[in-house]
C-alpha positions in Angstrom: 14.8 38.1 21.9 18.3 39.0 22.2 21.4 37.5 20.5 24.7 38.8 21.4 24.2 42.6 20.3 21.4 41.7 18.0 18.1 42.5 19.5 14.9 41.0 17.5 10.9 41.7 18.1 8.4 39.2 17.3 8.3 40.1 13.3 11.6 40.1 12.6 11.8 36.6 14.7 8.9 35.4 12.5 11.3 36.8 9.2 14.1 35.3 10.3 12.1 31.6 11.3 11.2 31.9 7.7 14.6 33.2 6.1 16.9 30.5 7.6 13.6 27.5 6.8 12.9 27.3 10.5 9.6 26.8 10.1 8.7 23.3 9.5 11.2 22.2 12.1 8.7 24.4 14.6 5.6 23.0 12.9 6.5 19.6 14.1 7.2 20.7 17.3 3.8 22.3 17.4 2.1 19.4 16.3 3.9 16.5 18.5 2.9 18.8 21.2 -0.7 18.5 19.7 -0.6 14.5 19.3 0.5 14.2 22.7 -1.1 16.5 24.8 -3.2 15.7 27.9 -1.2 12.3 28.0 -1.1 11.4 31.9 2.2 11.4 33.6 3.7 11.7 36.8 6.4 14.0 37.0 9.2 11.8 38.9 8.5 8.9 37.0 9.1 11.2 33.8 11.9 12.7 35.3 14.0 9.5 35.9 12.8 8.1 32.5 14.3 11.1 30.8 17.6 10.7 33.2 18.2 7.2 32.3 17.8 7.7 29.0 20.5 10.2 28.8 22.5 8.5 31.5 22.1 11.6 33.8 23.1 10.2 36.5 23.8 12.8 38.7 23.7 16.9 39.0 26.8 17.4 37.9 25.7 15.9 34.6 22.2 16.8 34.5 24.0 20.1 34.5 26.5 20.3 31.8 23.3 18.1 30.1 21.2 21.8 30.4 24.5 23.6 29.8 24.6 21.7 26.3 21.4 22.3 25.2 20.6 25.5 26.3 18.1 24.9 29.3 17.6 26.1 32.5 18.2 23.8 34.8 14.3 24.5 35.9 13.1 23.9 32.4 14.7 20.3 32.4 11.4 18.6 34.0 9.3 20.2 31.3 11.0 18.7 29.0 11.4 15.2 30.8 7.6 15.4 30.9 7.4 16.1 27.3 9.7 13.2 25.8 8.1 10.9 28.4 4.8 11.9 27.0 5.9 11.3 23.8 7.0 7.7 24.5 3.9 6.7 26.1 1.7 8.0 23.0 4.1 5.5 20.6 3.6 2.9 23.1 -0.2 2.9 23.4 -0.4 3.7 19.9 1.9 0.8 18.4 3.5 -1.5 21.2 0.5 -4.2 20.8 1.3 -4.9 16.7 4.8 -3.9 16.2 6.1 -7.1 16.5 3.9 -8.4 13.9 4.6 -5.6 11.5 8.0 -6.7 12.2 7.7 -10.5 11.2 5.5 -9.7 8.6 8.5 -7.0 6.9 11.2 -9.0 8.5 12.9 -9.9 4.9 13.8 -6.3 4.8 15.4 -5.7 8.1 18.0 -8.8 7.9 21.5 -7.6 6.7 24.3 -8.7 4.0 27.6 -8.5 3.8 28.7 -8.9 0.3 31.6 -8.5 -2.8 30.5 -6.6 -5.6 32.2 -5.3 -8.5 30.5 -2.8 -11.0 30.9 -1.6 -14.3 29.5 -0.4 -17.2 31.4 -2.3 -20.3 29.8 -5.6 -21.0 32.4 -7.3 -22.6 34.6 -6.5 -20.0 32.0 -8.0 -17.1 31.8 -11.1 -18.4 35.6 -11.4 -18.7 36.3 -10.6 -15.1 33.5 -13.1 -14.2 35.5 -15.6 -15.9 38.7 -15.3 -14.7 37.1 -14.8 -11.3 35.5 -18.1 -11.7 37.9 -20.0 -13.4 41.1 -18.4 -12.8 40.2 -18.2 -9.3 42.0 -14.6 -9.1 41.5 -12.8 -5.9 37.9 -10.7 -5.3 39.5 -8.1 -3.6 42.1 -7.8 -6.1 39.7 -7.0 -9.2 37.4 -5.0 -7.6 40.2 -2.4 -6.4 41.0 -2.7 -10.4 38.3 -2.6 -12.2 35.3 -2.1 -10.0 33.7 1.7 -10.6 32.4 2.4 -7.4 33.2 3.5 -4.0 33.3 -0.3 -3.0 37.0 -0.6 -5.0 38.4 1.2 -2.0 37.3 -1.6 0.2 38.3 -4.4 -2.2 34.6 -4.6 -3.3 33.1 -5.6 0.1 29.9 -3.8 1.0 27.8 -4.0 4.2 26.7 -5.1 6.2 23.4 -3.5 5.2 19.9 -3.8 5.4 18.0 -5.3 2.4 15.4 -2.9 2.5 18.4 -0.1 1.5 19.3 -2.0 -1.5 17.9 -2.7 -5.2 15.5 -5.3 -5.6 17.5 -7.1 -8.1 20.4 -7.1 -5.9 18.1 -8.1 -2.9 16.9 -11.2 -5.0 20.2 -12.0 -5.7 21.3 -11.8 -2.7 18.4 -13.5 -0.5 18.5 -17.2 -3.0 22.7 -17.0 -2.4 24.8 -19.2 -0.3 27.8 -17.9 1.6 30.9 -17.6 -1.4 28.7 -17.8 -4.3 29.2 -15.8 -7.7 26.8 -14.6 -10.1 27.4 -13.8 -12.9 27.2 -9.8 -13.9 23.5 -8.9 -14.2 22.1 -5.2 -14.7 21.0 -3.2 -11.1 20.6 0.2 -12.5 22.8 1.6 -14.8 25.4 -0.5 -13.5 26.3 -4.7 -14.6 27.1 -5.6 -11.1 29.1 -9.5 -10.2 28.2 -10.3 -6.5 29.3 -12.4 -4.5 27.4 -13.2 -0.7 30.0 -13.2 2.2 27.3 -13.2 4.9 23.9 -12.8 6.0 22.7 -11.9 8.8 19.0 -12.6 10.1 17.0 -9.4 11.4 16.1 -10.2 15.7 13.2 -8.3 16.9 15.2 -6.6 20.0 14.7 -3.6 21.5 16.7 -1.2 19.3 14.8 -2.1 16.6 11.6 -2.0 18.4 12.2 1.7 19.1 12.9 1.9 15.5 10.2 0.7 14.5 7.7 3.0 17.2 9.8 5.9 15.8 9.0 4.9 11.9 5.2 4.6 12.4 5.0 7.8 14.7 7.2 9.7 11.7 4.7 8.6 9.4 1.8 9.8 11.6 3.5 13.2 12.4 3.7 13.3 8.8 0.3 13.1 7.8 -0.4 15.5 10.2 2.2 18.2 9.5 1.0 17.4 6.2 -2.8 18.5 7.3 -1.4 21.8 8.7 -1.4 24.4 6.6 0.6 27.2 8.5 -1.0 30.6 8.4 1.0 34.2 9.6 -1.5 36.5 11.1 -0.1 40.2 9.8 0.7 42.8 12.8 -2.0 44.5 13.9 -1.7 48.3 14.4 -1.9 49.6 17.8 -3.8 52.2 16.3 -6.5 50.0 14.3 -9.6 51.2 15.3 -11.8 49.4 17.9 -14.9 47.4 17.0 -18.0 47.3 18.7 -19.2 43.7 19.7 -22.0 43.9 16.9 -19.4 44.3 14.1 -18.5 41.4 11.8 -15.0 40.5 12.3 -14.6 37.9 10.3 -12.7 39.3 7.9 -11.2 42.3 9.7 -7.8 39.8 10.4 -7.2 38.1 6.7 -4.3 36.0 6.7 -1.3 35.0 4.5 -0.9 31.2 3.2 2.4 30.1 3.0 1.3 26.8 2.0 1.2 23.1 3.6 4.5 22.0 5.6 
């Protein structure tokens, strides 16, 4: 292999793989191509699947396409074939219960907008609750005041965001509120936190989150399976290591170096 002036032979590639912690990104890549090998699929149809998912819509584009990730413009029906392969395996793998996993998690996936202000002094939370509550002062106002977090640059409002991101006290908190209502401060970490819901917004099982959803279980398969994987480097052998006949033991003649599980 050849970089600019730099040449570098198979060890040295292996070293450098190693040095710049290459190697689990090509582990993966070696085991998708495991999980989804001998997957049938017709060449055209994987070719336009690939091109109208990256809105290749003609050669000009399918060329500065290969241009931008260094591919030869013969190489870019291997890997159409490989990403449509890949698609199919989550489908047959998932398509028939994802929408039940997805009702049955759903809670986590809807969204809140909300005002929050956080501090650390006690006495001081309850009085801004107060005044917020009584006094009617302005949200926005005492969060870019008083509030301790990032969200005082934004006048305390937050989101949206999905539940599942977010504490669980400040997911309970948020899921019994009603649009405009204020709690008063309550611990969520380190942190006494006053929220106040702007907005919720339900979870719909559409297709973005459908191919979310493929792509979460298939990560957690790959996963398992990179986990299963330990990766093994053969040493070079020597071009001068003596030959042996077919009646001697090999077995051990090529021992090889764990580097442990990816």
């Amino acid at each position: 292999m050849q970089v600019g002036p730099q040449i570098l032979n198979t060890p040295d590639l292996v070293k450098k793989i190693r040095q710049y912690r290459l190697l689990p990104q090509l582990v993966r890549e070696l085991v998708v191509d495991q999980l989804i090998d001998g997957i049938p699929c017709d060449q055209q149809v994987a070719y336009d699947f690939y091109c109208t998912q990256h809105n290749l819509l003609n050669d000009e584009q399918r060329q500065a396409w290969c241009q931008q990730h260094q591919l030869e413009p013969q190489h870019l029906m291997t890997e159409a074939i490989r990403a449509y392969r890949l698609h199919r395996f989550k489908e047959d793998a998932w398509a028939t219960q994802i929408q039940s996993d997805f009702m049955q998690n759903k809670a986590k996936y809807d969204r809140a907008i909300y005002s929050m202000i956080r501090i650390k002094n006690a006495g001081l939370a309850q009085e801004l609750y107060f005044r917020l509550r009584d006094d009617k002062l302005s949200f926005a106002d005492v969060a870019k005041e008083y509030s301790q977090g990032k969200e005082a640059q934004t006048g305390g409002m937050v989101g949206p965001v999905e539940l599942g991101n977010l504490h669980p006290t400040l997911v309970r908190i948020l899921q019994v509120s009603e649009p405009q209502q204020l709690w008063p401060p309550d611990q969520v970490g380190d942190w006494l936190v006053i929220v106040r819901l702007e907005k919720m917004i339900p979870a719909k099982f559409d297709e973005a989150i459908r191919q979310r959803l493929l792509s979460e279980q298939f990560q957690a398969l790959l996963n398992q399976k990179m986990q299963a994987s330990p990766v093994k480097l053969l040493p070079q052998m020597s071009e001068k290591m003596p030959q042996k006949t077919p009646l001697e033991d090999t077995s051990q003649s090529l021992p090889v170096l764990e580097s442990g599980h990816v």
